[in-house]
C-alpha positions as CSV (number, residue, x, y, z in Angstrom):
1,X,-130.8,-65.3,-53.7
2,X,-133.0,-63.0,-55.8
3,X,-136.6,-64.9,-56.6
4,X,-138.3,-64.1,-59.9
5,X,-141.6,-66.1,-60.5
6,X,-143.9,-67.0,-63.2
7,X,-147.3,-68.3,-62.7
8,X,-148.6,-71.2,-64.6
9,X,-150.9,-71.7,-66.4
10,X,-151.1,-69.0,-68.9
11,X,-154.7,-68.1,-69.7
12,X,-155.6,-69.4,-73.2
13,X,-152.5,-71.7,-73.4
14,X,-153.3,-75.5,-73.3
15,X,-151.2,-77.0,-70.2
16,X,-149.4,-79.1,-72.5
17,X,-148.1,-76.6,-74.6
18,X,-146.1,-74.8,-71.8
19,X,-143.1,-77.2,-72.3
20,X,-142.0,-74.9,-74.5
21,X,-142.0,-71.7,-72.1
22,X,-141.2,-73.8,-69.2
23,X,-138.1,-75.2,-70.3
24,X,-137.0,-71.8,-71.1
25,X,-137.5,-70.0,-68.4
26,X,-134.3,-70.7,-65.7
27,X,-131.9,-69.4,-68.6
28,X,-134.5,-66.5,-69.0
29,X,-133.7,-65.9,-65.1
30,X,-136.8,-67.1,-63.7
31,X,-136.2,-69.2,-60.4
32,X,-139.9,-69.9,-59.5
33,X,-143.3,-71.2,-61.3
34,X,-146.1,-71.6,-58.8
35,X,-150.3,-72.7,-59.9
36,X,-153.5,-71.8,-58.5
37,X,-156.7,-73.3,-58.0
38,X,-160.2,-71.9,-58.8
39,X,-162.1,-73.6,-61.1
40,X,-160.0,-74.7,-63.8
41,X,-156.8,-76.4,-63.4
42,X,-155.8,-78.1,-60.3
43,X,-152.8,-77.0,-58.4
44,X,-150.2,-80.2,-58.5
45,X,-150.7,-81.0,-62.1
46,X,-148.7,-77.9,-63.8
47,X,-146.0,-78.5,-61.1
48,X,-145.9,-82.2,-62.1
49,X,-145.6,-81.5,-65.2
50,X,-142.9,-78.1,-64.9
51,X,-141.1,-80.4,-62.5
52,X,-139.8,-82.5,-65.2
53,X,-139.1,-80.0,-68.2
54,X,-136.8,-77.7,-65.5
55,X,-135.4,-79.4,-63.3
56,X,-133.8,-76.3,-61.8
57,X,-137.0,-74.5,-61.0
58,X,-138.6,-73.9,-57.7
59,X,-142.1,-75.2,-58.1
60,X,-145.4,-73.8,-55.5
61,X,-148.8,-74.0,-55.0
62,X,-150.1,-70.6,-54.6
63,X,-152.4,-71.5,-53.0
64,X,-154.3,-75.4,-51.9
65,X,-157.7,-74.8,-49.7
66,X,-157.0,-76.7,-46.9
67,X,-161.4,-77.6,-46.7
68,X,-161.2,-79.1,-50.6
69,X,-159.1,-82.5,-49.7
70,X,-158.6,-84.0,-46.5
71,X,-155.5,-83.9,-44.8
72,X,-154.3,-86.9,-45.7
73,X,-154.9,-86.8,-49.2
74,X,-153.2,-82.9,-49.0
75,X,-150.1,-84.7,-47.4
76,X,-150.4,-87.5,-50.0
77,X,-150.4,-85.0,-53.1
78,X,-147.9,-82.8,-51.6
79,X,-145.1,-85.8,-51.1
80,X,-145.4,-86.6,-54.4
81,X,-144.8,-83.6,-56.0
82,X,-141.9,-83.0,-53.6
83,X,-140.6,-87.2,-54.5
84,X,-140.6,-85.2,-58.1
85,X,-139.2,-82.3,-57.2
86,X,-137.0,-82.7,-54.0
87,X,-136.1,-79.7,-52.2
88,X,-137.8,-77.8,-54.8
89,X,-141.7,-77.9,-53.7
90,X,-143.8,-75.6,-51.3
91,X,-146.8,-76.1,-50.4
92,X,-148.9,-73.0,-50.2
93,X,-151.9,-73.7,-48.5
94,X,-155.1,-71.3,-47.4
95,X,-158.4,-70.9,-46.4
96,X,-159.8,-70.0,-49.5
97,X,-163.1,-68.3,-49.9
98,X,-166.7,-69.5,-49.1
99,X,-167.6,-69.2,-53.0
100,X,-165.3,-72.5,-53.7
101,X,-165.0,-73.9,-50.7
102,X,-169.5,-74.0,-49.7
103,X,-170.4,-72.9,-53.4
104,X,-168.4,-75.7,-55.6
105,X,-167.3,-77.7,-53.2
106,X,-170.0,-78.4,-50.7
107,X,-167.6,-78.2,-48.0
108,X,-168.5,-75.9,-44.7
109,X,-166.4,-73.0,-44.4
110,X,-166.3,-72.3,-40.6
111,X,-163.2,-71.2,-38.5
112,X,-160.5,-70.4,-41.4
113,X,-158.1,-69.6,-39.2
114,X,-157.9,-72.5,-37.0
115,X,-158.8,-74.8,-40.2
116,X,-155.7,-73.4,-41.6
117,X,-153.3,-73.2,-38.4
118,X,-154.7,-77.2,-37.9
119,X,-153.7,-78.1,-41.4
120,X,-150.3,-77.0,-41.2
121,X,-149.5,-78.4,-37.7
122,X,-151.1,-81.8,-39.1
123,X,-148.9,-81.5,-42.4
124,X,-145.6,-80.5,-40.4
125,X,-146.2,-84.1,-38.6
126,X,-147.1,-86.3,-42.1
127,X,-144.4,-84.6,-44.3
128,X,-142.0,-85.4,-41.1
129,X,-142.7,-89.5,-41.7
130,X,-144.4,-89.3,-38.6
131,X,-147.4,-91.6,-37.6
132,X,-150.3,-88.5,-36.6
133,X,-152.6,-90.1,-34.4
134,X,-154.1,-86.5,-32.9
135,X,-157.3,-84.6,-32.3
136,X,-156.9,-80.9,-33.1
137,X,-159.7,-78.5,-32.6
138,X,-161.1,-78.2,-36.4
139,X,-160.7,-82.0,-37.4
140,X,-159.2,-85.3,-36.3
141,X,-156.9,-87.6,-37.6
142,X,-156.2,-91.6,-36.3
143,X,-153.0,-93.5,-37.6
144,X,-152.1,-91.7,-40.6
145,X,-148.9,-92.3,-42.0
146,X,-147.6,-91.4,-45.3
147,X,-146.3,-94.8,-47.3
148,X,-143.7,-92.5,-49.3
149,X,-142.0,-89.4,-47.0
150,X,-139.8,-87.4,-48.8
151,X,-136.3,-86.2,-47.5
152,X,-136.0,-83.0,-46.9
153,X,-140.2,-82.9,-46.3
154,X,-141.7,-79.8,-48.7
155,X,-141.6,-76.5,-47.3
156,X,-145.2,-75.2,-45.9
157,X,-146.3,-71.7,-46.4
158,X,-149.6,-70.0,-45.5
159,X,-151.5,-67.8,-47.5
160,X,-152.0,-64.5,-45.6
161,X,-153.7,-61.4,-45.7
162,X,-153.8,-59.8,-42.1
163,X,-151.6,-59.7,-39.0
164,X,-153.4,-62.8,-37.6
165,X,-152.8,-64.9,-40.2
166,X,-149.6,-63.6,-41.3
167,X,-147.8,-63.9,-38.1
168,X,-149.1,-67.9,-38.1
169,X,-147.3,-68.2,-41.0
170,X,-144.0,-66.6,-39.2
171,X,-144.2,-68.6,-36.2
172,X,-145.2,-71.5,-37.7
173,X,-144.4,-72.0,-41.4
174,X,-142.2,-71.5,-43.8
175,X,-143.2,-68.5,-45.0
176,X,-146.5,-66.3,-46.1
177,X,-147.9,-65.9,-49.3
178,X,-149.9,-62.6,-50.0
179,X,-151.7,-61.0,-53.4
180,X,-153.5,-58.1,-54.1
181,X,-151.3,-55.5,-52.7
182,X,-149.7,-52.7,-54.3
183,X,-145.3,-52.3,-53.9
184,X,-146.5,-49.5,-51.2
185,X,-148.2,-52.2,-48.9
186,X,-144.7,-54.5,-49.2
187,X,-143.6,-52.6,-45.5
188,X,-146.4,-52.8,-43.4
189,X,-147.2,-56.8,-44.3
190,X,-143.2,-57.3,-44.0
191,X,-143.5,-55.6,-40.7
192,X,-146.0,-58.2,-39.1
193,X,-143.5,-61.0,-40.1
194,X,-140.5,-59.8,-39.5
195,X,-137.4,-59.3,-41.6
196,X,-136.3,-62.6,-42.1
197,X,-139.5,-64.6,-43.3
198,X,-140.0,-65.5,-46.7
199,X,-142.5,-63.2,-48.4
200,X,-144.3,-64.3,-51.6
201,X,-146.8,-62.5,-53.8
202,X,-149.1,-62.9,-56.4
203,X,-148.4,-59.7,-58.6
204,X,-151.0,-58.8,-61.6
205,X,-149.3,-58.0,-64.6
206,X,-150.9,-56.6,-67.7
207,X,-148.1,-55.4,-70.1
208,X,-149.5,-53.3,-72.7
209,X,-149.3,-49.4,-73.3
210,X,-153.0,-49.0,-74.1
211,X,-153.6,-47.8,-70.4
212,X,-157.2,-47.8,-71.1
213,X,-157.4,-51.5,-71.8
214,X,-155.5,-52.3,-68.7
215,X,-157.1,-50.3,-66.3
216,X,-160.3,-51.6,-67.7
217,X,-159.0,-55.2,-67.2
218,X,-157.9,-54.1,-63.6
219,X,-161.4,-53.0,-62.6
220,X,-163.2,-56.2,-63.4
221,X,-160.4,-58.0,-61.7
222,X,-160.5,-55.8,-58.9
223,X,-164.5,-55.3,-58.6
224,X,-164.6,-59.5,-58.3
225,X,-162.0,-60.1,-55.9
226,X,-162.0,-57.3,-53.3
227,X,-165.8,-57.4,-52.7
228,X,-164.9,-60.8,-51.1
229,X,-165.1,-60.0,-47.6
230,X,-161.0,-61.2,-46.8
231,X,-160.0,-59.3,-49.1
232,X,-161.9,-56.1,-48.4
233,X,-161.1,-56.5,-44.9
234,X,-157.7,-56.7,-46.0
235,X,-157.8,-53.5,-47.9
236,X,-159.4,-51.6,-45.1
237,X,-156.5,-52.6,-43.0
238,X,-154.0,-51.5,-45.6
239,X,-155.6,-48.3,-45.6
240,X,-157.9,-48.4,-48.7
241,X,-161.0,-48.3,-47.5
242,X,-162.5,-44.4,-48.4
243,X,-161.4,-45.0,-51.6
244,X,-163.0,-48.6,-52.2
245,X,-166.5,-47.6,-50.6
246,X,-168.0,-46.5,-53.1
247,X,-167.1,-49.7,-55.7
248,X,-168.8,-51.7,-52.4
249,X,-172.0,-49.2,-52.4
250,X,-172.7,-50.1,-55.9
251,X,-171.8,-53.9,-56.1
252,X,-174.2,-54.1,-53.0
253,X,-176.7,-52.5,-54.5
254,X,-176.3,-55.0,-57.7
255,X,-174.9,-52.2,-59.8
256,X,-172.2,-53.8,-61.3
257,X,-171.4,-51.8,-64.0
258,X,-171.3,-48.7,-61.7
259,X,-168.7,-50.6,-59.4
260,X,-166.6,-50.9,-61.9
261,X,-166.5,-47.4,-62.8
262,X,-166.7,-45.6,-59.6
263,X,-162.9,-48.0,-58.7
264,X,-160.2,-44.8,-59.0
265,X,-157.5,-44.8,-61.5
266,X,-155.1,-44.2,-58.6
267,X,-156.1,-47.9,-56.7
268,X,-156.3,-50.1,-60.4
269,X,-152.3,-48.0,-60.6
270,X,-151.4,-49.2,-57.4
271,X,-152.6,-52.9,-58.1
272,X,-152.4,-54.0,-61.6
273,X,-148.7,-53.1,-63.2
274,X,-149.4,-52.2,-66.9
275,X,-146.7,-50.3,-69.5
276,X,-144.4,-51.7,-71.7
277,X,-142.2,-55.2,-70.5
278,X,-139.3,-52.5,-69.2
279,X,-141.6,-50.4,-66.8
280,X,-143.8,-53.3,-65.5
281,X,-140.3,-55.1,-65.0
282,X,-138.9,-52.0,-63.2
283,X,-142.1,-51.9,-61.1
284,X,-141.9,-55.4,-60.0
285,X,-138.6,-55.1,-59.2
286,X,-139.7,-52.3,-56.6
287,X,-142.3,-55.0,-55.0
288,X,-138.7,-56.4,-53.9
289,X,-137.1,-53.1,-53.0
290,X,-139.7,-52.7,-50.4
291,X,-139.1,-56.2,-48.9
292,X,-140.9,-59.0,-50.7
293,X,-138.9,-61.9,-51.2
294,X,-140.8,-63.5,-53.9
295,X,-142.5,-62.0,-56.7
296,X,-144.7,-64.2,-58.5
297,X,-145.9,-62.5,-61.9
298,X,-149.7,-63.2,-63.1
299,X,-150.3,-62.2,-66.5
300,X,-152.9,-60.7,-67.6
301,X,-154.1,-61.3,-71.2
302,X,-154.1,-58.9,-74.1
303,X,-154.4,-60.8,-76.9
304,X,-150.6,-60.7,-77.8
305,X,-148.4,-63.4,-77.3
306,X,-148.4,-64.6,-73.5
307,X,-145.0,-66.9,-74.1
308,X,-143.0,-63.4,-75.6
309,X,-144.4,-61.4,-72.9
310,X,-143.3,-63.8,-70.4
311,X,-140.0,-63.9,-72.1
312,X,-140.0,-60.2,-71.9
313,X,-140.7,-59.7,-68.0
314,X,-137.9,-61.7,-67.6
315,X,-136.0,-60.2,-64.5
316,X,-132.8,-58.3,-66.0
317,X,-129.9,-60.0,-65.7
């Protein structure tokens, strides 16, 4: 089955107004919404919420830090969204960053990967109905049992950047979620899971012509996010790294503005689709010719209507 998704919500749009879009979108051909978390809406509520105005839709959380809640409470929140939604939920789950998880949340941010590789053996058991009495190596749990298990339990899949993490996800969940990556990349992440893993990524979308606007819009996005050190690793290892040096030079130095400016044309290209609905469409689509299963689109704003250009990036059909 071809996967077409949408993420929600859409920047400036009040939660409640989405009804609209959101019952709209399986005859538009969308088969997925999935949420985020940062700072601003929580990840479950939009699902909730999307759960009941489309029924038919696949609804995930792209992704939940696993330091943020406790396990229980992660298990708790997830089998209630999947009660809503059954067989319909995933639970995308990752380590996050340091910023939210020391800065806003005043959780520690040690071991990532074993925090994340814990959560998800913990979760397998609670989702199963299963009493999780068990002492892994990041955290421990005694006698948890969720009240309400859901039949079939959600689908788990990891948030993933590099081979580590990506083949976790293939051996032990459902699938990996990725973002940040140009159609290009697709093969070589596809390559460390295998063909027949479900791959899912966050892809920035910024449909307008005015290719100056966009690309601007790309580098601010691009300047925050890959100077996170996951991410920049992650670039490195797709190969990016001569070209992103100097954008790191200049935001270590505290030069913003000059990190901005020094990012190529070529890399904000290669990771922020911009053109008119038809060509950012036809460059999704080749996100899925090189092997990703799932394309999630993130809209960028630009000051037109979000709910007409999500109509409009509707896959073709």
């Amino acid at each position: 089955m071809s996967r077409w998704g949408l993420t929600i919500p859409l920047t400036g749009v009040p939660l409640a107004a989405h009804r609209e879009l959101v019952e709209q979108l399986p005859d538009l051909g969308y088969t997925d919404v999935w949420s985020a978390e940062t700072a601003g809406i929580d990840a479950f509520t939009p699902l909730v919420l999307a759960s009941q105005w489309a029924p038919s839709l696949r609804l995930g959380t792209a992704i939940v830090p696993v330091y943020t809640r406790g396990p229980g409470l992660l298990a708790m929140q997830a089998s209630t969204v999947a009660e809503l939604a059954p067989g319909r939920f995933v639970l995308g789950i990752g380590a996050s960053s340091p910023v939210i998880v020391e800065n806003w949340n005043a959780a520690s941010f040690e071991a990532p990967f074993a925090r994340t590789r814990d959560t998800l053996r913990f979760l397998r058991s609670a989702l199963a109905g299963e009493k999780v009495s068990e002492k892994y190596e990041t955290f421990a749990v005694s006698k948890f049992r969720l009240e309400r298990p859901v039949d079939p339990p959600p689908s788990v899949m990891l948030a993933a950047l590099r081979p580590g993490m990506l083949r976790l996800a293939a051996r032990e969940a459902d699938g990996a979620i990725t973002n940040w990556l140009a159609a290009s990349d697709v093969p070589r992440v596809r390559a460390e899971i295998g063909p027949d893993v479900e791959l899912a990524a966050r892809i920035f979308v910024c449909p307008t012509e005015d290719a100056d606007a966009a690309r601007g819009l790309g580098r601010m996005l691009i300047s925050s996010y890959l100077t996170v050190p996951v991410y920049a690793a992650f670039h490195d290892w797709l190969g990016r790294g001569d070209a992103l040096a100097p954008m790191h030079e200049a935001w270590a130095a505290g030069d913003r503005k000059k990190a901005n400016e020094v990012i190529p044309d070529s890399v904000v290209d290669e990771l922020i689709i911009h053109g008119s609905p038809d060509s950012c469409r036809e460059q999704i689509q080749s996100y899925v010719d090189n092997g990703l299963t799932t394309p999630v689109i993130a809209l960028l704003p630009t000051g037109d209507d979000p709910f007409e250009q999500a109509r409009a990036l509707a896959p073709r059909r």
